[in-house]
N, CA, C and O atoms as a DFTB+ gen file, in Angstrom:
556 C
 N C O
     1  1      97.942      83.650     124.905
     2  2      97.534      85.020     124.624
     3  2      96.007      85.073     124.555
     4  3      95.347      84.220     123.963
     5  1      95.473      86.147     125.207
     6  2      93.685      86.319     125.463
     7  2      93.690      86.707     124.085
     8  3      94.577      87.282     123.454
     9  1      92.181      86.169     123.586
    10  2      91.451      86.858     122.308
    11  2      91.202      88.565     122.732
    12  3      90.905      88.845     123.894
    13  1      91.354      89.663     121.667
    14  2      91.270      90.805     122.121
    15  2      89.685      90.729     121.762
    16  3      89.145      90.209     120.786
    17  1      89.132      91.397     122.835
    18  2      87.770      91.708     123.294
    19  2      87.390      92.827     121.986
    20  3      87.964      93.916     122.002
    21  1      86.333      92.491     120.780
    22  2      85.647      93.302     120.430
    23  2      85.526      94.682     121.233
    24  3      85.472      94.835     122.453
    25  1      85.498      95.647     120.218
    26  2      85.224      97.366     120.595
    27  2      84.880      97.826     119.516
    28  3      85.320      97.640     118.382
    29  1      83.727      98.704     120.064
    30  2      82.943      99.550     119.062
    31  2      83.868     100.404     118.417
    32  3      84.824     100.775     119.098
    33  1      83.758     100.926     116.850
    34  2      84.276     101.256     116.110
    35  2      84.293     102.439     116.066
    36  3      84.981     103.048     115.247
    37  1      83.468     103.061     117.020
    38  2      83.320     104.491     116.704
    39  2      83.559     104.843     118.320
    40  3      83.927     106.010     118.456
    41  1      83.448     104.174     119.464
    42  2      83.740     105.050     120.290
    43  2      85.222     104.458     120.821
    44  3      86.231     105.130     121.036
    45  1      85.006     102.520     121.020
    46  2      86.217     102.248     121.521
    47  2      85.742     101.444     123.196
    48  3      86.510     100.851     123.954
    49  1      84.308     101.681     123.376
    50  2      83.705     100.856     124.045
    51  2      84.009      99.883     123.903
    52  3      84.295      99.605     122.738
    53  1      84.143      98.775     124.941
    54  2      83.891      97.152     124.773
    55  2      82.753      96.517     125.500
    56  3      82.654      95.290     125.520
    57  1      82.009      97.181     126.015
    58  2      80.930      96.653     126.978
    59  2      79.579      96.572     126.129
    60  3      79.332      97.510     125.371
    61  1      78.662      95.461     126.221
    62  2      77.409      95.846     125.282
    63  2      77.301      96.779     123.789
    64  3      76.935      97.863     123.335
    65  1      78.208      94.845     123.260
    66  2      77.785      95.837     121.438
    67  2      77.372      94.574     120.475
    68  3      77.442      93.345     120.454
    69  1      76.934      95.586     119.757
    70  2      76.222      94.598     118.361
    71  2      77.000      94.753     117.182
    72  3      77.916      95.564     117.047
    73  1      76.485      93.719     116.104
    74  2      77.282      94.320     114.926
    75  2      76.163      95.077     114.029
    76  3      75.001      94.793     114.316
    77  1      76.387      96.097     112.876
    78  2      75.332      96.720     112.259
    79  2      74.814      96.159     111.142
    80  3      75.710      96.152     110.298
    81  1      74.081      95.810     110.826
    82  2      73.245      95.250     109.786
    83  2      73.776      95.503     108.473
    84  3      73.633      94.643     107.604
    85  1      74.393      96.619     108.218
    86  2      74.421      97.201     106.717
    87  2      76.216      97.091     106.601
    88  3      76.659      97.005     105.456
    89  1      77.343      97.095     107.903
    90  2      78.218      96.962     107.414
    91  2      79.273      95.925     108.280
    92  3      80.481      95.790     108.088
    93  1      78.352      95.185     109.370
    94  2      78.935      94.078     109.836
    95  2      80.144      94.692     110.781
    96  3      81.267      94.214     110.616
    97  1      80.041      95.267     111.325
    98  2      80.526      95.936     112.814
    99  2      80.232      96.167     113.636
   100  3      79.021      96.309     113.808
   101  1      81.325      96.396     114.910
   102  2      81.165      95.933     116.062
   103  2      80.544      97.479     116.480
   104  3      81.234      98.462     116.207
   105  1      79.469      97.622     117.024
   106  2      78.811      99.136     117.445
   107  2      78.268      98.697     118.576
   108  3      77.835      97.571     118.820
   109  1      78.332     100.111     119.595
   110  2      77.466     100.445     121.147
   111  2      76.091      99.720     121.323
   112  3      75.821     100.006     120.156
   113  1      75.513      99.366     121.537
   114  2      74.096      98.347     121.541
   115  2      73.301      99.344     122.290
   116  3      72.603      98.826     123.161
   117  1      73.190     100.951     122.169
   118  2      72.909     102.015     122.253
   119  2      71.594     102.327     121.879
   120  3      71.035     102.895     122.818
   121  1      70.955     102.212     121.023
   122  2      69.717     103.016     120.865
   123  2      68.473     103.302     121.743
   124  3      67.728     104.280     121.805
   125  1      68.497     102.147     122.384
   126  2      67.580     102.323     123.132
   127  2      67.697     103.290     124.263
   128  3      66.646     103.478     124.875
   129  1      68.818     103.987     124.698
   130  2      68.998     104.562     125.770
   131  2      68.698     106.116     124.587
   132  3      68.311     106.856     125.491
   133  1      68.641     106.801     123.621
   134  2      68.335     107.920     123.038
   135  2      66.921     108.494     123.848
   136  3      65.959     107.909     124.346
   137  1      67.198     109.549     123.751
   138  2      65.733     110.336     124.305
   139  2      65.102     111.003     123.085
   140  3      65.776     111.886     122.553
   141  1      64.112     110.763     122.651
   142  2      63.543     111.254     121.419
   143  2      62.995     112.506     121.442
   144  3      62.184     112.951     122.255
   145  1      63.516     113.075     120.447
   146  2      63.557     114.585     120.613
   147  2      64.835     115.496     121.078
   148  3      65.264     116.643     120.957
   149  1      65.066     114.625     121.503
   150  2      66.895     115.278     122.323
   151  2      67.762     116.010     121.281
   152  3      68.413     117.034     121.488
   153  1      67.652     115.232     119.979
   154  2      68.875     115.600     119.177
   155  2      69.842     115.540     119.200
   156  3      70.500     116.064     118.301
   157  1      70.579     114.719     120.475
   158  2      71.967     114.623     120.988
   159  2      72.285     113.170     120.287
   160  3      71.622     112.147     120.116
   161  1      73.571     113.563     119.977
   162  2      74.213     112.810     119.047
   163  2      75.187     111.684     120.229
   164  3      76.390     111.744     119.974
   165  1      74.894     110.865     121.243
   166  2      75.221     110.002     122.207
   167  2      75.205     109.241     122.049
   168  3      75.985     108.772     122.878
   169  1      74.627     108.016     121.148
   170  2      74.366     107.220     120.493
   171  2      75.435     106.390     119.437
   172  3      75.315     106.284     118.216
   173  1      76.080     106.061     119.955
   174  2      76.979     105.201     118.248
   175  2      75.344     104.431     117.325
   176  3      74.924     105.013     116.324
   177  1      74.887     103.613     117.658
   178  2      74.201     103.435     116.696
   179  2      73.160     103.603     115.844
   180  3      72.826     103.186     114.735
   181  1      72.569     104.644     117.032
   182  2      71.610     105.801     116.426
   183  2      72.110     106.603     115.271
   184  3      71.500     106.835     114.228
   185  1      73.631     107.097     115.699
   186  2      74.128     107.725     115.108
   187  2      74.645     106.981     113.516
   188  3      74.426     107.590     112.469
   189  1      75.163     105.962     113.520
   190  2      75.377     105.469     112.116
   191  2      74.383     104.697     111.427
   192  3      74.593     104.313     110.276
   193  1      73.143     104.397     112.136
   194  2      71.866     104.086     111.261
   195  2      71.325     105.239     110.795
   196  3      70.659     105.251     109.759
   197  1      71.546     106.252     111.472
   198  2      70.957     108.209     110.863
   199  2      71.314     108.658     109.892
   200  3      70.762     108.929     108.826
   201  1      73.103     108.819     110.583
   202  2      73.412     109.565     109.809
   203  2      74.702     109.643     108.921
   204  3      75.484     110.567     108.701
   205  1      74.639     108.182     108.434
   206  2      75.744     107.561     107.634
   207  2      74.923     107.464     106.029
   208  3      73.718     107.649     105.854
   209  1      75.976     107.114     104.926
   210  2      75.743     106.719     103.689
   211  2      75.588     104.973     103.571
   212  3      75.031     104.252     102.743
   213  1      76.312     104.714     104.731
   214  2      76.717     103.467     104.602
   215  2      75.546     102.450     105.295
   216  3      75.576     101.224     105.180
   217  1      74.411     103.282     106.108
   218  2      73.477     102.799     106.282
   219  2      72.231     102.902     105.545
   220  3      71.438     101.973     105.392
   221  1      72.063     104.443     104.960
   222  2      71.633     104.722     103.748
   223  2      71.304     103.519     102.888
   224  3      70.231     102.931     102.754
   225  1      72.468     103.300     102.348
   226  2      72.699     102.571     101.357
   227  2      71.866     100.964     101.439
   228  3      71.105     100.511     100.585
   229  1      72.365     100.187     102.982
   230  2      71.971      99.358     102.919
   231  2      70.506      99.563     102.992
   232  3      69.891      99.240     101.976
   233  1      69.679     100.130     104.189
   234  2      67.945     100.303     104.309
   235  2      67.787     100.517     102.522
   236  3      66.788      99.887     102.175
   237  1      68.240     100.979     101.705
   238  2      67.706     101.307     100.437
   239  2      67.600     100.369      99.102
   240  3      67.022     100.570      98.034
   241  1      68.602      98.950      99.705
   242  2      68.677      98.251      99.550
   243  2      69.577      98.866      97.707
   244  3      69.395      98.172      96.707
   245  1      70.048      99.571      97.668
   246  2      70.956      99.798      96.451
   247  2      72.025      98.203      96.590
   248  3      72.266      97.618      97.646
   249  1      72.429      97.868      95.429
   250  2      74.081      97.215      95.213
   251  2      75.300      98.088      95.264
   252  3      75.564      99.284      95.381
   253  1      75.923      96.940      95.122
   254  2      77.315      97.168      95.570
   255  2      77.726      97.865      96.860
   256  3      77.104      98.000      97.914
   257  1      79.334      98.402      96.377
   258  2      79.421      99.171      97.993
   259  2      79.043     100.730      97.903
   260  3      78.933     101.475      96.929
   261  1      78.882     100.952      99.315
   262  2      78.245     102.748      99.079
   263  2      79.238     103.732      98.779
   264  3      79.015     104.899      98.458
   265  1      80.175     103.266      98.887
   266  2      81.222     104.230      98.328
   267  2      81.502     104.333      96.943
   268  3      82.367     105.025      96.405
   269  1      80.627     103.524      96.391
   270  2      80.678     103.699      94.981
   271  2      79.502     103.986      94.028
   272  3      79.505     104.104      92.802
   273  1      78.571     104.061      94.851
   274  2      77.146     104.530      94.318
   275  2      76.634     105.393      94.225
   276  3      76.502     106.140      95.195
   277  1      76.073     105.703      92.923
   278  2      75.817     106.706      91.954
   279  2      74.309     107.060      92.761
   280  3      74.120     108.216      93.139
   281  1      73.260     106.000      92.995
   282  2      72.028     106.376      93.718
   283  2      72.431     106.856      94.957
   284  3      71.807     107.851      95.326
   285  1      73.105     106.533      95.545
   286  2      73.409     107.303      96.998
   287  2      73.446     108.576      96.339
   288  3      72.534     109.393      96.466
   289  1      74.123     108.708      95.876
   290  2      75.302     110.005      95.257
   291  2      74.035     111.128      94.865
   292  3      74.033     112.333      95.116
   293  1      72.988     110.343      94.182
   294  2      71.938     111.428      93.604
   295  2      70.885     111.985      94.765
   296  3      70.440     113.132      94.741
   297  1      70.537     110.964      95.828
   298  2      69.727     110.617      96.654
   299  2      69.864     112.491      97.291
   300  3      68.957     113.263      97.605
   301  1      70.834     112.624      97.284
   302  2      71.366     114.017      98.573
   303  2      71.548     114.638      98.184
   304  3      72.047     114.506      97.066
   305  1      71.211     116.526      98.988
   306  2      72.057     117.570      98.218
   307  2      73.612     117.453      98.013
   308  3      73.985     116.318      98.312
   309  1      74.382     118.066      97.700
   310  2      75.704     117.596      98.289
   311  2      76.297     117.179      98.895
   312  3      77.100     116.246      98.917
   313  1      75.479     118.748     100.220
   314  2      76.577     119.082     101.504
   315  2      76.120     118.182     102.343
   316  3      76.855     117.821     103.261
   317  1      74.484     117.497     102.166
   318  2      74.166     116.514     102.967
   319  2      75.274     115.215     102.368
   320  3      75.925     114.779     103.317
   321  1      75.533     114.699     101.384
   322  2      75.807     113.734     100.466
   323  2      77.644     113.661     101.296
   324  3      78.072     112.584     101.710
   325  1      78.250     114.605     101.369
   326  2      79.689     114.962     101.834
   327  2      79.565     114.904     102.914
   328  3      80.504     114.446     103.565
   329  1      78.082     115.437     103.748
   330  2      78.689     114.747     105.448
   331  2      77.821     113.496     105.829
   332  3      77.883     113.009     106.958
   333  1      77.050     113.018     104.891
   334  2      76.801     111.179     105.394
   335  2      78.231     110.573     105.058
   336  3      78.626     109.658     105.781
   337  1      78.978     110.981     104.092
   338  2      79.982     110.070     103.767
   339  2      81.400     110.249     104.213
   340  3      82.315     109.585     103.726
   341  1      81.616     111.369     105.368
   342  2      82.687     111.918     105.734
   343  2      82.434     112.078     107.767
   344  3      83.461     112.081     108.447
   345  1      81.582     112.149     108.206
   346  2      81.186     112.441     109.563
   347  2      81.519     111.494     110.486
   348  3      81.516     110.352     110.026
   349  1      81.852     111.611     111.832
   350  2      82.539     110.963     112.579
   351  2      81.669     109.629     113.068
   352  3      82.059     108.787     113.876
   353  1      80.259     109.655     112.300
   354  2      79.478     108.311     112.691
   355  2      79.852     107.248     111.790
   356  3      79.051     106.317     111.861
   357  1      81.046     107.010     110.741
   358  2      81.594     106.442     109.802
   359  2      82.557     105.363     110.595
   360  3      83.319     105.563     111.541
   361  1      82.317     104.397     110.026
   362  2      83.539     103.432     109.673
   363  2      85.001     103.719     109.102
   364  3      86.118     103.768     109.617
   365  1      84.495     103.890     107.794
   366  2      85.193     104.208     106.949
   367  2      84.555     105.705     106.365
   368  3      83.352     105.929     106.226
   369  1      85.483     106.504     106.113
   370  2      85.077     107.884     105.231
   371  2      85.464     107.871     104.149
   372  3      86.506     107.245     103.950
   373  1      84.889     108.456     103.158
   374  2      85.145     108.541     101.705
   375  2      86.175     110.006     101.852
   376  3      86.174     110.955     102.637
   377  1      87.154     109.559     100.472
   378  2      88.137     110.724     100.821
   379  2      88.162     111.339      98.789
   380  3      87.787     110.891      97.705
   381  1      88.720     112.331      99.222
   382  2      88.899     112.761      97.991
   383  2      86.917     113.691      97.315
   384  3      86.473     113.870      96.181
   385  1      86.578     113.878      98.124
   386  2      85.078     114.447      98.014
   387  2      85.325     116.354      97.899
   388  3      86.204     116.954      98.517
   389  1      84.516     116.871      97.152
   390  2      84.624     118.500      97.554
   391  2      84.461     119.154      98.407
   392  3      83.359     119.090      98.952
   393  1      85.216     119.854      98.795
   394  2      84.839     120.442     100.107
   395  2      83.328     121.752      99.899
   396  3      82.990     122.458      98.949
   397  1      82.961     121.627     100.816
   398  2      81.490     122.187     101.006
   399  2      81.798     123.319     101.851
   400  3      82.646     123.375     102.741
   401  1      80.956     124.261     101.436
   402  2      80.840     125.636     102.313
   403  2      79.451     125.776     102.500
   404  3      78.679     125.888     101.548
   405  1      79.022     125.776     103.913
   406  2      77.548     125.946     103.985
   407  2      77.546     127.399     104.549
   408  3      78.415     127.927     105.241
   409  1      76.102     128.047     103.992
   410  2      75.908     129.699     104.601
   411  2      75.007     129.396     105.476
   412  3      74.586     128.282     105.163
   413  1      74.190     129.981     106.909
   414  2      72.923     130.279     106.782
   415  2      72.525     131.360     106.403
   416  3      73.179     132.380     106.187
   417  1      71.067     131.116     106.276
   418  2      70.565     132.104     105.862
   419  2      70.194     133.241     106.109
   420  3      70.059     134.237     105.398
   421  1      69.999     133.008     107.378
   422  2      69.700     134.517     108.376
   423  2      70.837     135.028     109.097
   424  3      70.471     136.005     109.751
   425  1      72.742     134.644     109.341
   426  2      73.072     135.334     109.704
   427  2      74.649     135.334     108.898
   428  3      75.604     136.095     109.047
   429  1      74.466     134.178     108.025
   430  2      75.850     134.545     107.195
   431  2      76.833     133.557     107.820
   432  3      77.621     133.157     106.963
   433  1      77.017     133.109     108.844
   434  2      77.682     132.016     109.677
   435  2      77.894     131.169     108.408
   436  3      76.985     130.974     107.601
   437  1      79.409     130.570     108.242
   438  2      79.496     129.741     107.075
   439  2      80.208     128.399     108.240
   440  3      80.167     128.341     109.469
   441  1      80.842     127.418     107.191
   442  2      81.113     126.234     107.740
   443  2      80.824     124.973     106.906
   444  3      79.759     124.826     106.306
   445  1      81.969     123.936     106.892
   446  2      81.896     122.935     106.364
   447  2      81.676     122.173     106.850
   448  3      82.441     121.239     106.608
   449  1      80.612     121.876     107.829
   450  2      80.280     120.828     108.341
   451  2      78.881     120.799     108.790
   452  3      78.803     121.168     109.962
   453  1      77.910     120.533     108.344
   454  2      76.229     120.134     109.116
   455  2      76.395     120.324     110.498
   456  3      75.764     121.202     111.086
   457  1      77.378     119.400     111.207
   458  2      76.838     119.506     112.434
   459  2      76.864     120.797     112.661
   460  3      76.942     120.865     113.888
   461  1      76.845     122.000     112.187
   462  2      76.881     123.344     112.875
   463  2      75.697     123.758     112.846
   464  3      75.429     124.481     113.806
   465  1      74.530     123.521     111.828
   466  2      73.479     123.646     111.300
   467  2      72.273     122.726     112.130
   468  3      72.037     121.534     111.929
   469  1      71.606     123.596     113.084
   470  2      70.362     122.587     113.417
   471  2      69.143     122.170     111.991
   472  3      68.594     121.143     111.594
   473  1      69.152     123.071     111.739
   474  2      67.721     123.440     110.825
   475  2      68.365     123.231     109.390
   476  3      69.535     123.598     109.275
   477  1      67.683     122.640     108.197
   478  2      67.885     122.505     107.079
   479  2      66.309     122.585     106.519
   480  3      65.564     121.887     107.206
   481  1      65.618     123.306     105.385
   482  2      64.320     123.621     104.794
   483  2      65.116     122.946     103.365
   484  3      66.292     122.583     103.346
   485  1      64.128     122.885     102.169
   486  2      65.096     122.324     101.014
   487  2      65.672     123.185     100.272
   488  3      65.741     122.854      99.088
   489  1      66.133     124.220     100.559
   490  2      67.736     124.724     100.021
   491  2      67.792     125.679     100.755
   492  3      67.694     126.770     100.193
   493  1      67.966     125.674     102.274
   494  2      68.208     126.830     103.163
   495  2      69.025     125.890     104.607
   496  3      68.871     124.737     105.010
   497  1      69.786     126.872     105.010
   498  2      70.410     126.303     106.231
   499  2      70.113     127.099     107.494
   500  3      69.518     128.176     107.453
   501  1      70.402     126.724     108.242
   502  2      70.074     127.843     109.412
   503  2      70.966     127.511     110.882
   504  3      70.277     126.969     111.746
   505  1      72.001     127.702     111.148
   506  2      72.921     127.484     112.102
   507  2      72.119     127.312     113.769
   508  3      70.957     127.391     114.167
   509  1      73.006     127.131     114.197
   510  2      73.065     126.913     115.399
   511  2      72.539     128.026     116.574
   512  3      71.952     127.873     117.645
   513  1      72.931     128.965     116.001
   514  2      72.826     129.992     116.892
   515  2      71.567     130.199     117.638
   516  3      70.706     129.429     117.215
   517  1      71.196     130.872     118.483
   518  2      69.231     130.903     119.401
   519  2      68.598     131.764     118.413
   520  3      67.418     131.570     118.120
   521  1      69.429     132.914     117.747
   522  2      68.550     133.755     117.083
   523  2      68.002     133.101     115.974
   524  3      66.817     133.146     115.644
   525  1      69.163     132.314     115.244
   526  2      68.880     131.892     114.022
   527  2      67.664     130.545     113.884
   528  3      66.921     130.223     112.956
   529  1      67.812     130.141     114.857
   530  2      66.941     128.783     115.472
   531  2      65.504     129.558     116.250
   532  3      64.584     128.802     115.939
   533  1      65.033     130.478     116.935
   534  2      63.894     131.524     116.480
   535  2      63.411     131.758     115.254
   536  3      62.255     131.769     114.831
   537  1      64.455     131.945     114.733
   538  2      63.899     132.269     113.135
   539  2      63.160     131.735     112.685
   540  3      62.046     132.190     112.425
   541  1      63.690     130.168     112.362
   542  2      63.619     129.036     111.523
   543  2      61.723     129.059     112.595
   544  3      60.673     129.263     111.985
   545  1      61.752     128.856     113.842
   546  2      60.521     128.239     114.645
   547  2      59.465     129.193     114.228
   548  3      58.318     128.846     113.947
   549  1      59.812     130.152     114.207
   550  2      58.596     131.485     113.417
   551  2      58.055     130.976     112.406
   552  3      56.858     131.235     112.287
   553  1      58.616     130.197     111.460
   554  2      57.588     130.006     110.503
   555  2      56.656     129.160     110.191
   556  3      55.926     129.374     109.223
């Protein structure tokens, strides 16, 4: 019987991967292909060195595991705090968390999830939308 060939954890790739520093898995060997500035989320490991808790945690060099840490926990507003630890750039997701309702601000658009939200100021959201993303560039 063949050894089964390593695959990235998040997409399912087996071609060109590394493991991640902070939680010892098999991930896309990806970053370097990101276009800076893009904002496109293409990346497995761009994506879970960004925009995980679990990488968080390790660069911050906190103890223990991140699913149990109180400095993570303080580090974030919530709704940021609920989607580092719940978002599809995860390993593992933390379960049992509150569910979050985000507004923006300029058109009322709600949603439990960041990714809907380009723009975040420190306690304002601002969706996706062109108008609402004008907005935010006006100021």
């Amino acid at each position: 019987m063949k050894p089964k060939r390593p695959a990235c954890g998040l997409c399912g790739e087996t071609g060109n991967l590394t493991k991640t520093p902070c939680c010892n898995d098999w991930i896309c060997d990806d970053a370097d292909k990101y276009v800076l500035f893009s904002y496109k989320t293409s990346s497995c490991y761009r994506n879970h060195d960004r925009y995980t808790l679990c990488s968080y945690h390790h660069k911050e060099d906190h103890s223990g595991k991140w699913q149990d840490c109180a400095e993570c926990k303080n580090d974030f507003q919530l709704e940021n705090y609920v989607d580092f630890a719940t978002n599809d750039f995860n390993f593992e997701k933390l379960a049992n968390l509150p569910k979050v309702t985000i507004k923006c601000v300029n058109c009322g658009f709600e949603s439990n999830s960041m990714q809907d939200f380009s723009f975040q100021t420190s306690n304002s959201f601002y969706c996706n939308k062109k108008k609402c993303q004008k907005t935010i560039m006006s100021y």
